[in-house]
Structure formats: C-alpha cells, structure tokens
PATOR-983611 format. One record per residue (C-alpha): residue number from 1; x, y, z; residue in one letter. Coordinates in steps of 0.5 Angstrom, whole numbers. Example, Ala and Ser with C-alpha at 12.3 -4.5 7.8 and 13.67 -1.06 7.14 Angstrom:
2
   resi      c1      c2      c3   resn
      1      25      -9      16      A
      2      27      -2      14      S
This chain:
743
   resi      c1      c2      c3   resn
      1     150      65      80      X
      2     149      57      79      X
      3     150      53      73      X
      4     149      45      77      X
      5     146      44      83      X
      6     149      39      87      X
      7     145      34      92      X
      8     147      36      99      X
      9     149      29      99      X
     10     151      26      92      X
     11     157      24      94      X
     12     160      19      99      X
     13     167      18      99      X
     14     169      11      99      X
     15     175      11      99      X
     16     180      17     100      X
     17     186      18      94      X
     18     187      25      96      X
     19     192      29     101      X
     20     190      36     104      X
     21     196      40     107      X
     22     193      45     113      X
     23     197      51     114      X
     24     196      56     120      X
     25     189      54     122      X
     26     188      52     130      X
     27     182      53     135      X
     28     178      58     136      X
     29     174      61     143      X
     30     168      60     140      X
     31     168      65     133      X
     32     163      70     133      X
     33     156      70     137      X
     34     152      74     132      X
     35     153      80     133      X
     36     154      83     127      X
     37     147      87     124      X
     38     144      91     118      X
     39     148      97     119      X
     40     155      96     123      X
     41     159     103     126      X
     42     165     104     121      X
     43     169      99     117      X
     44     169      92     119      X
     45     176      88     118      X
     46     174      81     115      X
     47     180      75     114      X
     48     180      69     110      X
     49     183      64     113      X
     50     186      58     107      X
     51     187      52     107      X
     52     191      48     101      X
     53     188      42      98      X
     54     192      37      94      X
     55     189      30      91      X
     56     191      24      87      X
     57     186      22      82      X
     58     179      25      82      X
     59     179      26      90      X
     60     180      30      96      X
     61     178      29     102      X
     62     179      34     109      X
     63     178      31     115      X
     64     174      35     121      X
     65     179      40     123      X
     66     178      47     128      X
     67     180      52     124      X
     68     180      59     126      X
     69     172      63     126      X
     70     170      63     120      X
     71     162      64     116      X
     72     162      62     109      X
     73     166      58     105      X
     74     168      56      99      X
     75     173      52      95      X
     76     178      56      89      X
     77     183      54      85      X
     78     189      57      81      X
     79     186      57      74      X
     80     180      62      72      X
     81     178      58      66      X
     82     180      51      69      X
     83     172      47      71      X
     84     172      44      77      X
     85     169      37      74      X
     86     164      33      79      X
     87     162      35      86      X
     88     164      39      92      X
     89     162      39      98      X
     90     163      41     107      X
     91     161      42     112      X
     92     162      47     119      X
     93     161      46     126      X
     94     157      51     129      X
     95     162      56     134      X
     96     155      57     137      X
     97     153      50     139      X
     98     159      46     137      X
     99     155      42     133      X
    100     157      39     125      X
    101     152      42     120      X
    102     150      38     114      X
    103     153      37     108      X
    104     152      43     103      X
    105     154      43      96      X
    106     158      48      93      X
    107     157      50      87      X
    108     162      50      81      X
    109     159      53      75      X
    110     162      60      72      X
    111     160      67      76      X
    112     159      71      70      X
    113     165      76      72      X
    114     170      78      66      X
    115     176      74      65      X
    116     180      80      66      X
    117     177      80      73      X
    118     179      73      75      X
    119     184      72      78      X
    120     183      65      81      X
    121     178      60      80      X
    122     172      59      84      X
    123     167      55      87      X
    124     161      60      90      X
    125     160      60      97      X
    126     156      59     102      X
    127     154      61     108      X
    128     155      56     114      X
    129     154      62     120      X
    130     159      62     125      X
    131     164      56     126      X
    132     170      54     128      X
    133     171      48     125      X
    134     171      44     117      X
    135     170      38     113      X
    136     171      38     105      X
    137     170      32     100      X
    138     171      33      92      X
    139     170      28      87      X
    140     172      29      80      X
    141     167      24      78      X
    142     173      20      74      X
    143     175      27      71      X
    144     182      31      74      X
    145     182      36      79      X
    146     185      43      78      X
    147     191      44      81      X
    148     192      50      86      X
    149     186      48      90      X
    150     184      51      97      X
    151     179      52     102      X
    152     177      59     102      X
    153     174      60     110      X
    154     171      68     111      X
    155     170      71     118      X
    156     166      78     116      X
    157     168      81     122      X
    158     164      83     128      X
    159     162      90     126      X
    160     164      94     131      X
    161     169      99     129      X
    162     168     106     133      X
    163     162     111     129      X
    164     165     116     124      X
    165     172     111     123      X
    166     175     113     116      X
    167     174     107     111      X
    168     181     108     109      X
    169     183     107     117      X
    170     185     100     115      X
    171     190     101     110      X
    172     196     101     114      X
    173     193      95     118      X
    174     192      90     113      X
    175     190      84     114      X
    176     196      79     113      X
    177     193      73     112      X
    178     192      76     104      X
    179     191      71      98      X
    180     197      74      94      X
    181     202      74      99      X
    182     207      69      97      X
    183     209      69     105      X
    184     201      68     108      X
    185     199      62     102      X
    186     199      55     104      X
    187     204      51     100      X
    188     203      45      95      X
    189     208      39      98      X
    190     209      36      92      X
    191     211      43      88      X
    192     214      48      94      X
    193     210      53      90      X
    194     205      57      94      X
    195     199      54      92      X
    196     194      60      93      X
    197     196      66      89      X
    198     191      69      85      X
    199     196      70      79      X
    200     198      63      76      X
    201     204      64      73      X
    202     202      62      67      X
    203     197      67      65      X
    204     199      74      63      X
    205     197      79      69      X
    206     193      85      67      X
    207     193      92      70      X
    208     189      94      76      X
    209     183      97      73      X
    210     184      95      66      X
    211     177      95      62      X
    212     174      88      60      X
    213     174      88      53      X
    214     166      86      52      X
    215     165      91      57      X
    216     169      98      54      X
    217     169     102      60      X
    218     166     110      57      X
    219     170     116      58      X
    220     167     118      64      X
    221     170     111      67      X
    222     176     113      71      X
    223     172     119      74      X
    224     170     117      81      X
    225     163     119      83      X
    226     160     125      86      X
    227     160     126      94      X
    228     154     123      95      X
    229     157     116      94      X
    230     162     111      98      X
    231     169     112      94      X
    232     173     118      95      X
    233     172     122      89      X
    234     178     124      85      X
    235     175     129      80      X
    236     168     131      78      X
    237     161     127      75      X
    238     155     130      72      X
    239     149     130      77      X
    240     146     123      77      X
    241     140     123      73      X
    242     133     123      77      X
    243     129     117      76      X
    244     122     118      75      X
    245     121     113      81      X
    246     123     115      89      X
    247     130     112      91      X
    248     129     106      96      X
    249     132     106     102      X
    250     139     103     102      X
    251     144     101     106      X
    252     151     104     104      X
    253     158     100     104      X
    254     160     104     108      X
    255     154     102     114      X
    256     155      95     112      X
    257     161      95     114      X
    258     165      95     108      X
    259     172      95     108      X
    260     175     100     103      X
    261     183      98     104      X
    262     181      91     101      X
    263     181      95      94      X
    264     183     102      91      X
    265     181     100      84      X
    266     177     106      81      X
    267     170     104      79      X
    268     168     103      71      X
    269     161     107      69      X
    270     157     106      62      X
    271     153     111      60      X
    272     146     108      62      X
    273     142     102      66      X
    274     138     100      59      X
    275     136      93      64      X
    276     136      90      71      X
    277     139      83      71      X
    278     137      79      78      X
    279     141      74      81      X
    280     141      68      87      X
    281     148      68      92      X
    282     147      61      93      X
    283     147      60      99      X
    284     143      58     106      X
    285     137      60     107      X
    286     137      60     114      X
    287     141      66     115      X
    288     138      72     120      X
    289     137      78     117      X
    290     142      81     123      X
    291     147      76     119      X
    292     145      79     113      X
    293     151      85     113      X
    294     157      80     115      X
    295     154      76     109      X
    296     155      81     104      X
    297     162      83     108      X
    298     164      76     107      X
    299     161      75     100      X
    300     165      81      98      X
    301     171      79     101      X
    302     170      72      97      X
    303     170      76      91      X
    304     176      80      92      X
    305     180      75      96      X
    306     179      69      93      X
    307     177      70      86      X
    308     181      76      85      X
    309     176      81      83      X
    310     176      87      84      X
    311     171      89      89      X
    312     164      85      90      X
    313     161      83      83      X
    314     154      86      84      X
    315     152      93      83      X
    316     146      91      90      X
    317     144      86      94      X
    318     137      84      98      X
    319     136      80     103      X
    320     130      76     105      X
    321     127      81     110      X
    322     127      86     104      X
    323     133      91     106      X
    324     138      93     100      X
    325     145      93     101      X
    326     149      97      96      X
    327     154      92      92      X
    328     160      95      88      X
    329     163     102      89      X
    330     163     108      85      X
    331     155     110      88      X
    332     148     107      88      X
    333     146     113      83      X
    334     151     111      78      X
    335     151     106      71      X
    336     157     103      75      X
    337     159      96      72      X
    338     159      90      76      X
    339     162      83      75      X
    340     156      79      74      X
    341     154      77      67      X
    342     159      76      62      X
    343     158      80      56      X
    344     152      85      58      X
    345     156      89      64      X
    346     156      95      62      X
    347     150      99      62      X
    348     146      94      66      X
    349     145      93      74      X
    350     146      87      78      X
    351     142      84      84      X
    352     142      79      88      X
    353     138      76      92      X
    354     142      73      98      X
    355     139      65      99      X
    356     138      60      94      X
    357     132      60      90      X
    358     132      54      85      X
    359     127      50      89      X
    360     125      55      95      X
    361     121      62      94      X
    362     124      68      96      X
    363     120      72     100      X
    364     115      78      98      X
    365     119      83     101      X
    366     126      81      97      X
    367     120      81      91      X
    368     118      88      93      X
    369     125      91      93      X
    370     128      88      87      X
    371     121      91      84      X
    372     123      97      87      X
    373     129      97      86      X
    374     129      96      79      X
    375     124     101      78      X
    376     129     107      81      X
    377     134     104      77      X
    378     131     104      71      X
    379     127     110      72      X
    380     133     115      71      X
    381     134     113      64      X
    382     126     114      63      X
    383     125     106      62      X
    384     119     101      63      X
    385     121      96      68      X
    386     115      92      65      X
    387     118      93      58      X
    388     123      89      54      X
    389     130      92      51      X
    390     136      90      45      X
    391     142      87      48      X
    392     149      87      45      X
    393     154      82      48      X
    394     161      83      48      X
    395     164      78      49      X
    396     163      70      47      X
    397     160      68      54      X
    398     159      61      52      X
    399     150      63      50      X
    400     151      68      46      X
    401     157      70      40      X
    402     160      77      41      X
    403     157      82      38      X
    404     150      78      37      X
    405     144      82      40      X
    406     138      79      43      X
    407     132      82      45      X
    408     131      82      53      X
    409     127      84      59      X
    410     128      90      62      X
    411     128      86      68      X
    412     131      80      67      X
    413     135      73      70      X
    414     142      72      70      X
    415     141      66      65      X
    416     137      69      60      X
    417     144      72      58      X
    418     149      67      61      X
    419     149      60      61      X
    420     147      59      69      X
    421     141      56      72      X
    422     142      63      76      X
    423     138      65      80      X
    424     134      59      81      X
    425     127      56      78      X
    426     123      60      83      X
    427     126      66      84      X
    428     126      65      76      X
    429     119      64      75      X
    430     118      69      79      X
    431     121      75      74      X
    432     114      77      70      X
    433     111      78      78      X
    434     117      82      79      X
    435     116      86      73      X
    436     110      88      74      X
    437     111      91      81      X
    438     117      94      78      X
    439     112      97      72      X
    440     105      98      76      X
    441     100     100      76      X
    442      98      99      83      X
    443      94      93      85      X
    444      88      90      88      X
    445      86      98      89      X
    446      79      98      93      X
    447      75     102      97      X
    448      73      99     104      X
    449      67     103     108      X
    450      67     110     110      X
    451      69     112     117      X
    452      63     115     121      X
    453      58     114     115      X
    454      53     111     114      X
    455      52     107     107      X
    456      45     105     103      X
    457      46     101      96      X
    458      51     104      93      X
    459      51     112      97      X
    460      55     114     104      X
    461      53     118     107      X
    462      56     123     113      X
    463      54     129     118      X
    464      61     131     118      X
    465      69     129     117      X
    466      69     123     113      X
    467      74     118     113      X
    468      75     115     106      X
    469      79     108     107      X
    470      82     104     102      X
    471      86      97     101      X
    472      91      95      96      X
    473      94      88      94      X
    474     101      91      91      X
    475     106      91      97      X
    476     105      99     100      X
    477     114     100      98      X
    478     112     100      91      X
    479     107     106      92      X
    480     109     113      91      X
    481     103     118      94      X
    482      95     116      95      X
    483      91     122      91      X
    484      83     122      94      X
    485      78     126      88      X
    486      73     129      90      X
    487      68     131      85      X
    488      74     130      80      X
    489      79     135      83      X
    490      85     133      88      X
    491      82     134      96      X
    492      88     129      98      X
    493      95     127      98      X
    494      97     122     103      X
    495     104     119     103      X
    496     105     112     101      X
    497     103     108     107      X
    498      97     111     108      X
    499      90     106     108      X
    500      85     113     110      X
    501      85     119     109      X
    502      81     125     113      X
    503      75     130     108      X
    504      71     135     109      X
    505      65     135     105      X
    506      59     140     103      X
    507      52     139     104      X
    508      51     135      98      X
    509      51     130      94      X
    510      59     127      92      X
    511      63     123      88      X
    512      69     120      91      X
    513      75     117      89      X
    514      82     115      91      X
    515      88     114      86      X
    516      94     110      87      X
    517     100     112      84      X
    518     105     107      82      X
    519     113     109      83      X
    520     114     109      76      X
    521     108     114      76      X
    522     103     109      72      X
    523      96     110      77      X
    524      90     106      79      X
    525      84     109      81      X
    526      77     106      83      X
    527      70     107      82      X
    528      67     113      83      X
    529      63     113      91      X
    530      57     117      91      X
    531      58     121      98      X
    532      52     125     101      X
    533      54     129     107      X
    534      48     132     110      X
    535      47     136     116      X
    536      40     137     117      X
    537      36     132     122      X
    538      31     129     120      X
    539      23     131     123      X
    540      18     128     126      X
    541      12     131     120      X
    542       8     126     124      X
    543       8     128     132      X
    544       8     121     135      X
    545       1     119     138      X
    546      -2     113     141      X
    547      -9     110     141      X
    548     -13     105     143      X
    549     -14      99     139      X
    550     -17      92     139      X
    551     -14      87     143      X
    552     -14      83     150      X
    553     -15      89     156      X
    554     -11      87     162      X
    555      -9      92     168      X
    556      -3      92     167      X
    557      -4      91     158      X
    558      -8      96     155      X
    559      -8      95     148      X
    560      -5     101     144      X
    561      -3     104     137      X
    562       3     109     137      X
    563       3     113     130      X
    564       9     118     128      X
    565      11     120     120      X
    566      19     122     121      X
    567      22     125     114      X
    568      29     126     112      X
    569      32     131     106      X
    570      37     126     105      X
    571      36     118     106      X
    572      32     117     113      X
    573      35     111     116      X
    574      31     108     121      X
    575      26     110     128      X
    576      28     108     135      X
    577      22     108     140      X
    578      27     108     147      X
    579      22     109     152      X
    580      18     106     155      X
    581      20     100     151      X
    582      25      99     146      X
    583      24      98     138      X
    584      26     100     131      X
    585      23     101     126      X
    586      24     102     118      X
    587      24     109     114      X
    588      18     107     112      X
    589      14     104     118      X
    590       8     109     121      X
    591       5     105     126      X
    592       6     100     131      X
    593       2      96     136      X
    594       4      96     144      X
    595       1      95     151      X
    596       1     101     157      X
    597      -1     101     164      X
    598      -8     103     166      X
    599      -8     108     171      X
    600      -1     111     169      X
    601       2     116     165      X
    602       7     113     160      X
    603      11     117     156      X
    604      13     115     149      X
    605      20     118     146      X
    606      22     117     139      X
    607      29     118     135      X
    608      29     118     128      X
    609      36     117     125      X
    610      38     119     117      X
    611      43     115     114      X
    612      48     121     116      X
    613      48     120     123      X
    614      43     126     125      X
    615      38     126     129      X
    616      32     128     132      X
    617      27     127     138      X
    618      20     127     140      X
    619      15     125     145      X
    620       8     124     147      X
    621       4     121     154      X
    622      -2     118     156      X
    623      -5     114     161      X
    624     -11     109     159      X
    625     -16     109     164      X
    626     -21     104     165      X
    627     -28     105     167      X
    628     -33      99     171      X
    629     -40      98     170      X
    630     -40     101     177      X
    631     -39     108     174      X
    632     -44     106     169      X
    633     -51     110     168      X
    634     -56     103     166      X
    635     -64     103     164      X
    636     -67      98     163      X
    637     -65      91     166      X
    638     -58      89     167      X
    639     -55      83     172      X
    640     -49      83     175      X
    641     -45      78     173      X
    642     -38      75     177      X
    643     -31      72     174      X
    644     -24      73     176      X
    645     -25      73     167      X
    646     -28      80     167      X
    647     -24      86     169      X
    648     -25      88     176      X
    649     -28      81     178      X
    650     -35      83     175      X
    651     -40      85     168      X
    652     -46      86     167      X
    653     -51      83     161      X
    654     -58      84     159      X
    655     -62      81     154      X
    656     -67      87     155      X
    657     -70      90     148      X
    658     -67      98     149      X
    659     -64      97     155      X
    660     -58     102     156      X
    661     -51     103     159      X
    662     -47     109     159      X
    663     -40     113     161      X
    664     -38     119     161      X
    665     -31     122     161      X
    666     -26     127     158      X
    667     -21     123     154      X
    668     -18     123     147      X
    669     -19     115     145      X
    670     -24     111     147      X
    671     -25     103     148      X
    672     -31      98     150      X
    673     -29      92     153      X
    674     -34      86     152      X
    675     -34      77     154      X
    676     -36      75     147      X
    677     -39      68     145      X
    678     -43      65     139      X
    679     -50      66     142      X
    680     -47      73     144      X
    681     -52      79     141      X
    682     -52      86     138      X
    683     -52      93     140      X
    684     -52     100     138      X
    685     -46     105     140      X
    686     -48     112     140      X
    687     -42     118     142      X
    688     -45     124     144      X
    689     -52     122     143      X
    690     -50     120     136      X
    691     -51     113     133      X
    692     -44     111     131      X
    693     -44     104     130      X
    694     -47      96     131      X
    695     -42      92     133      X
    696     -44      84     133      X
    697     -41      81     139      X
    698     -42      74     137      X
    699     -35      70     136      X
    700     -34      63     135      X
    701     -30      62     141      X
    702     -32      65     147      X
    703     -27      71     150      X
    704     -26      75     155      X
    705     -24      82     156      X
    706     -24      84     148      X
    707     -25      91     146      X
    708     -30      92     140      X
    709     -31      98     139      X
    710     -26     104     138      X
    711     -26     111     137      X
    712     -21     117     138      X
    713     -22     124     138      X
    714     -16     129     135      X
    715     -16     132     142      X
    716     -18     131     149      X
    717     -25     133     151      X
    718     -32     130     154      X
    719     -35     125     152      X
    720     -41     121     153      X
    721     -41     113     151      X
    722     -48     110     150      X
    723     -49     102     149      X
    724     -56     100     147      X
    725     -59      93     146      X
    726     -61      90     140      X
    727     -64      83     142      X
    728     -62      80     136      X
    729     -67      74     135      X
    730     -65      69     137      X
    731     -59      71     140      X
    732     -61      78     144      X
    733     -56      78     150      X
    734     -49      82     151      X
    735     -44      82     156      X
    736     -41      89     157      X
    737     -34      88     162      X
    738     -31      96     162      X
    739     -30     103     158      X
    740     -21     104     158      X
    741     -20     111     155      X
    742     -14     116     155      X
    743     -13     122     158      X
C-alpha cells in the first residue's frame, strides 16, 4: 500500500539534531541463512526486536549499530492518526555477507486498515533479508516529527517447528519481546515512558474484535470457519458457496508457518466477495521465493505487532514465482474481512502482490495468480471478474465521503478506492490485463500440425491414431479443461495443461476442432480442421515399365523411359523410385526419362505414398541390349568404318540406292543407333517386313551413338528390324552404329 514514493537517496543528513536510545539490541551469530521455504513444517515463531528513536526538530539519525537477526524493518509511532512528514530511510547489513545494503525508503503513507484496528502508527516495511545489523535516517522536512517513534526489526523465524506441531503450541511460549508490554518496550529519556506501547494513552482503546463501524460485521461475524480452514472452529458456518471456477493452489497459514498464538481474535465475515482489490507490499524485489513465506510471517508480524492490527491486513498474497499465500484467518473460502481499504472491507478481498511495483512489472506468474485467484473468489458469488460493481464506502477515507457509492472494477487497485499510489503504476497499468485473464476467454487458442498426418492445403489427413496439437497465449493456470470435437460432438477432454490430445478417426472425411474452457467457464475454440483418415494404400492403375527412348547410347547409359499411373481414394502424395536410383515424383507425374546398363537386368521398384501415410510398391525389370553391325544381315554395299566414337569401336555406312541391314532379336523395345551430320541421308525402317517409318538422319551438328528410331511392343516377342537406304540427292549416305533392345 503507498501513498509517496521516497527516492532511495532523497535525503542527506547534514547535520544530526536527534538522539536515538537503543535497548536490549547487541551481535548476533550471523542471523538466518535462508532456510526458510514455501511450505515450513509447523508454526514458526517470529520476534521483533525495537529500538526506540527520539529527535529535536525535524531529524533523527541511527548510527550503524548490530542488532539481533532480523529481515524486515520498518519505523512506527505512538499515534495512528499522527503523519509522518518527510522521509524515512535505512539500511541493513547482511548477516550473509556482512556487508551494509543501500539505502531504502520506507514509505509512510496510510495502509488502508480501520481506525479500530490501529493501534500504533506506521510506516510500511520493507524486506532487507537476513541482517544483523541497522542504520536509520529521518528528515521531517521542517515539519515535527510523531512522538513515540521506534524502529520495528522483524526476524520471520526459520521454519523449522516439528511436522504436525499444533498452531496453539506457542501460547504458553510467547515471545517476551512483545510490543505492549511495558516491561519489553524501550524507554523514552526525556519522558520515563515506554515509548513503544501499541495504545497511546490518550486514545480510547477498543475491544478486541470490535467491528469497524464502516465495516459492520454480519451476523455470521462471531461464527469461526468451517474445519476446512486455519482458526479453530467454535460453532458452525454454512458450506462455503462453489465458485463457478477451480480453486487455485494455496498455501495455507498453517504451511507458511503462521504462528496462531500471536493473536486469538475471531475473524469477521461479510456476506459476499462483490470485488477483488489488488495491492503492492512495497517491498524489495530482490527477494527469492524461498523467502517468500518467512516474508509473509514478517509482514503479518508487522501488522500485528507494530501496528496493532489484529492479524495480517490481506485476505492472500502472491509472490513473484506466482505461489499464493493465505493471508487472514478465518478460511480462503470465506468473505473474511480484512484490513486493506478503508471503507470497502467488507465484502471484498484483499491482494497483494509481494514487491514494489511503481516503476517495475510484476511478473506473468504473480499476474496469472492474481487473475486466477480472482476468479475463484469472485466465482463463488456468480460474478464477472471482467465486469464492474457499485460500491458504498463506510466510512470518510480521505477519496470517497461515508455512504457515497461509486461504480468499481470487479477487480480493482488499492487506489481506485483510497488515497494511495497502491499498488504502483505498473502493477496498476497492469489491471485491465489481469481482468481479462481472470474474465477469459482463453487467448491465442490455435491449432499447430497434426501429429503422424499428413496436410495438403487446408486437409490433414492420417492412417491411423492422430495427435491434435493445439497452442494458446493465455497462461495454462487459467485454463480449466481442453475439449476436441469432432465432427460437432466431444471426442476428448484433457486436463488443463495439455497442448495434444490423442483421437481415433473412422474412414472419412472429419471436422476437427478443440475448445478451451476458461476457468470462469467462457470458451474458445478454433476453426474447423478437416481430417480424412484413410486406410487404404494407393494402387499402381499403371504397373510401371520401362522403354527405350532417344537419347545418347553408351554402354553403360542406355537412354530409357520408366512409365507408371498410381492412383489414390483420398489424396496421393507423391511416387518414390527407390531403386536403381533414387527420385521422387509428384501425384501427377507418369514418366520419367533415366539411364540403364546395357547387358544387365536392372529392376525398377516404385512406392507411392497417399497423404495418409499408406503405402504400396511395384516393380519392373529389364536388360537393354546392344546388337553390333556384326550380328547384322547386309545387301547391297556396306563399308566398315573404326572410331572409338562409335559403339564398339565400328559402324558401318552406304550410299548404296536399297542397300539394306537387318536384326533380329526377341525384345519388347527396340532402338537404332545412328552417327548423324548435315550431309548424313535418308533411310527406310521396316518392322517384321513392314514399312514402319523414314527417318532423315541429317543433323546440323555432327553426333555419335544417337538413337533415331524406336518402338516397343506391349510384350516381348521376335522381331526383325530392317533398314533401307534411300540415297537421297545429294546426301545419300547413312552411318549405322547398332540396334539396343530389351528383354
């Protein structure tokens, strides 16, 4: 709760006009070394240790003194309605290190508790860790300071009572050092007086208990809470409302060491949570969170001790790991009324986030909490947490006048309903944020890829189990369950911090879709999928088989084309040739031009793959052969020509009118092999003694080994392949190199 914030080094004393007197205060062994945790085995007992502070003027200064252990600290004075004017600064000395800290300021504006729960004034404090030593610097800024001041030095305890230690277990072993207690308290020099009693004696004292009239207790406000809680119970409440959310995990008073002999007051009870509001405790942010339930065990001490109040002022806390703390008794499913904004108490809950958040931001997971916390709270009552309420203050707190009502956020800070820069500018800013984590729905909610599916455009598809995966940008505490529909019905529910869930589709075509349920029960839920699960292969409607094509002929190359057609119910993917070589091919590719061995059977193996992930394989094998002009039958005149250029090392040419040349073999395909050139002729191809084709041979460029003429039969047989020549004017003479076949 803040009011001002002080520079950490706003003040330089020049001059010191003040005395402090010290009482029982001397070394210590080191303080406490951090043990302290979340969750502590029993009740911890915690002491404060003062040290009375007396001034001429305006000023005050306490020298570097050892103290007993100590990690918080904080400055109080006799008279809760007396201001401190000015500054208020310290500094500790680390127990760990034994160095001096910075200066820090404490801040002195009001906390928001009632009047009837004040029994001393008050700066907040701050957490400065394990010390054992203090320095102290006031400056009234020309303004008196408050009689009755001293420095209040909490040491949390160290958390290390026996599991299953009853809370009461303390009431006999009360800590002596007790603000309150004439005989414990540091005397003033100039007056005799004990200077640090929590009644001043010129204010009337009220009752223990006594309801603040701007917060009138109900009827229900003597009852204790249900078993289920941290005080005793003494008669019976009604069942706590469900709240339309799930309740957060939260550590209890009784885990975070709360020692219930501090105070035996029983809690007061509205009737309801209408609004949420959300503090700061204005202390370091450099705290661990295994610090953080020894700082809430200091700052409830403070409240009690220092400040007279009759427990902690906040109903929760947070800390910046995210982990909530219960605050004041009397049950966390409860409208127990705390002591942290003047004039709207009751019937609204306090939290504090553990830090200072006026230039800093607190953390996602302090935000989430918060949002999750409120949610619940709220939630038992049937309200928004995104939605606003109208307010009565009970009393004249300094913003609003008694009985004057004013609409308010659900969730809300501590200074939209007091006079306080609570709970600083950025936790502040960070409000509407938090509203909408509490309000949901759930955020950035979209579907990523499907697990073992394949996706084509804007269709998965899959053979068998499918994993749906999913992302949000809402933290997963705020999320209550995951729903995945499935062509409009529920197929699956997993829990809260799931990102996939598992389905098992039939063969078909799906829409696919997962909402997110918001713990306050609003959803999101992202666009129809479509899924095809599909569990038959594709086929090869085409066998795959390989021909001879045109090309450059080498012995170890003979130019082919390998066909196939492959075909699929769903979507076909793709077609992998994996042997002899390895390609792939699109859905819509038939053919592909390669090369094979001559002499050798090679064998072609071909899988095509449907979007699913099915399967299915085919195979077809052949061996090119070449046939030299030596195999050949010849009329006509024919003349042997050399060249490592031809296959084999020879050819044969002729410019003879009706010369002829001739092979026979048993093959399916068939290709002549020809040297071309521009002055290169004519000739005749006849298949089995028919004409088939005139194949001109002239080329502009001279080649080798290239194949002019094909053709393939759809099944192996005897074939006879005949050329003629033309002698063409001019240009008669043709160079024939070989005949490759397959078989």
């Amino acid at each position: 709760m803040k009011r001002r914030v002080w520079g950490t080094a706003a003040v330089v004393v020049a001059a010191v006009t003040g005395v402090v007197v010290f009482q029982g205060m001397h070394g210590t062994d080191g303080g406490r070394d951090g043990k302290d945790a979340t969750r502590v085995s029993g009740p911890v007992r915690t002491e404060v240790h003062t040290a009375a502070v007396t001034a001429e003027g305006d000023r005050a200064e306490i020298a570097q003194q050892d103290t007993d252990a100590f990690s918080l600290v904080g400055l109080s004075w006799t008279k809760p309605s007396a201001e401190m004017p000015g500054t208020v600064q310290v500094r500790a000395r680390s127990a760990r290190t034994g160095a001096w800290g910075s200066w820090i300021s404490l801040d002195t504006g009001g906390h928001g508790a009632p009047a009837e729960e004040s029994r001393r004034g008050a700066t907040e404090p701050a957490w400065v860790g394990p010390s054992d030593g203090v320095q102290a610097r006031v400056d009234g800024q020309g303004s008196p300071l408050p009689a009755g001041m001293r420095l209040e030095m909490v040491d949390p305890g160290a958390g290390e009572a026996a599991v299953g230690t009853d809370p009461v277990a303390y009431a006999t072993d009360a800590p002596t050092d007790i603000p309150g207690d004439p005989s414990s308290e540091p005397t003033d020099t100039a007056t005799g007086t004990a200077t640090g009693t929590d009644t001043p004696v010129d204010e009337p004292t009220p009752s223990p208990g006594t309801p603040s009239p701007s917060d009138p207790a109900p009827p229900s406000a003597s009852a204790s809470p249900s078993p289920s809680v941290s005080s005793s119970p003494t008669a019976t409440l009604p069942p706590a409302p469900a709240s339309n959310a799930p309740q957060p995990p939260i550590v209890t008073r009784a885990q975070w060491g709360a020692d219930e002999s501090m105070n035996d007051e029983a809690p007061e009870y509205g009737t309801e949570i209408k609004a949420v509001f959300v503090h700061h405790t204005v202390d370091a942010n450099t705290y661990t969170c295994a610090d953080s339930a020894a700082l809430v065990r200091a700052i409830r001490t403070y409240h009690i001790k220092s400040n007279g109040w009759k427990d902690i002022a906040y109903n929760f806390l947070v800390d910046k790991c995210g982990t909530i703390f219960e605050g004041r008794k009397g049950g966390v499913d409860r409208p127990v009324i705390g002591a942290h904004n003047p004039g709207f108490n009751t019937n609204t809950a306090g939290i504090a986030v553990l830090g200072e958040y006026s230039s800093i931001d607190a953390s996602d997971a302090a935000k989430a909490s918060v949002a999750r916390l409120a949610a619940w709270k709220l939630g038992q009552y049937g309200h928004d947490p995104a939605g606003k309420v109208d307010l009565t203050a009970g009393l004249d707190n300094g913003k609003f006048k008694l009985g004057q009502t004013a609409s308010f956020y659900r969730i809300s800070g501590h200074r939209d309903g007091y006079a306080t820069e609570c709970p600083g500018d950025k936790l502040y800013a960070a409000l509407p944020g938090i509203r909408t984590l509490a309000g949901g729905p759930v955020t950035g909610l979209a579907l990523k890829a499907f697990g073992q599916a394949g996706v084509s455009g804007t269709n998965a598809y899959t053979k068998g189990p499918l994993t749906v995966n999913w992302a949000i940008t809402s933290p997963t505490s705020l999320v209550k369950r995951y729903e995945v529909i499935v062509d409009g019905k529920v197929a699956a529910t997993p829990g809260p911090t799931a990102t996939s869930a598992s389905l098992t589709l039939a063969a078909g075509t799906h829409t696919v879709a997962v909402r997110a349920v918001h713990i306050s029960g609003r959803t999101a839920v992202t666009p129809n999928a479509t899924v095809v699960a599909d569990t038959t292969a594709p086929a090869f409607t085409t066998k795959p088989s390989v021909t001879l094509t045109t090309g450059t002929v080498n012995t170890t190359a003979v130019p082919v084309t390998l066909g196939w057609k492959a075909t699929d119910a769903a979507a076909l993917k793709e077609v992998r040739l994996t042997s002899p070589s390895a390609h792939t091919y699109g859905p819509t590719t038939y053919t592909a031009a390669l090369t094979s061995n001559s002499g050798t059977a090679t064998t072609w193996s071909m899988t095509g793959y449907d979007r699913a992930g099915n399967t299915s394989t085919a195979t077809t094998t052949a061996t090119p052969v070449i046939l030299q002009e030596t195999s050949t039958t010849r009329t006509g005149t024919w003349t042997a020509k050399s060249s490592t250029s031809y296959l084999g090392g020879k050819s044969y040419t002729s410019s003879t009118k009706n010369a002829s040349i001739s092979w026979t073999f048993t093959g399916r395909s068939a290709a002549w092999v020809v040297s071309r050139a521009g002055t290169s002729g004519q000739a005749y191809v006849y298949v089995d003694g028919v004409k088939t084709a005139t194949v001109d041979l002239a080329f502009s460029t001279t080649k080798y080994r290239d194949v002019a003429w094909t053709k393939t039969w759809s099944a192996s047989a005897a074939h006879t392949i005949k050329i003629v020549v033309v002698a063409t004017t001019g240009r008669p003479t043709i160079t024939t190199d070989a005949l490759v076949y397959l078989k």
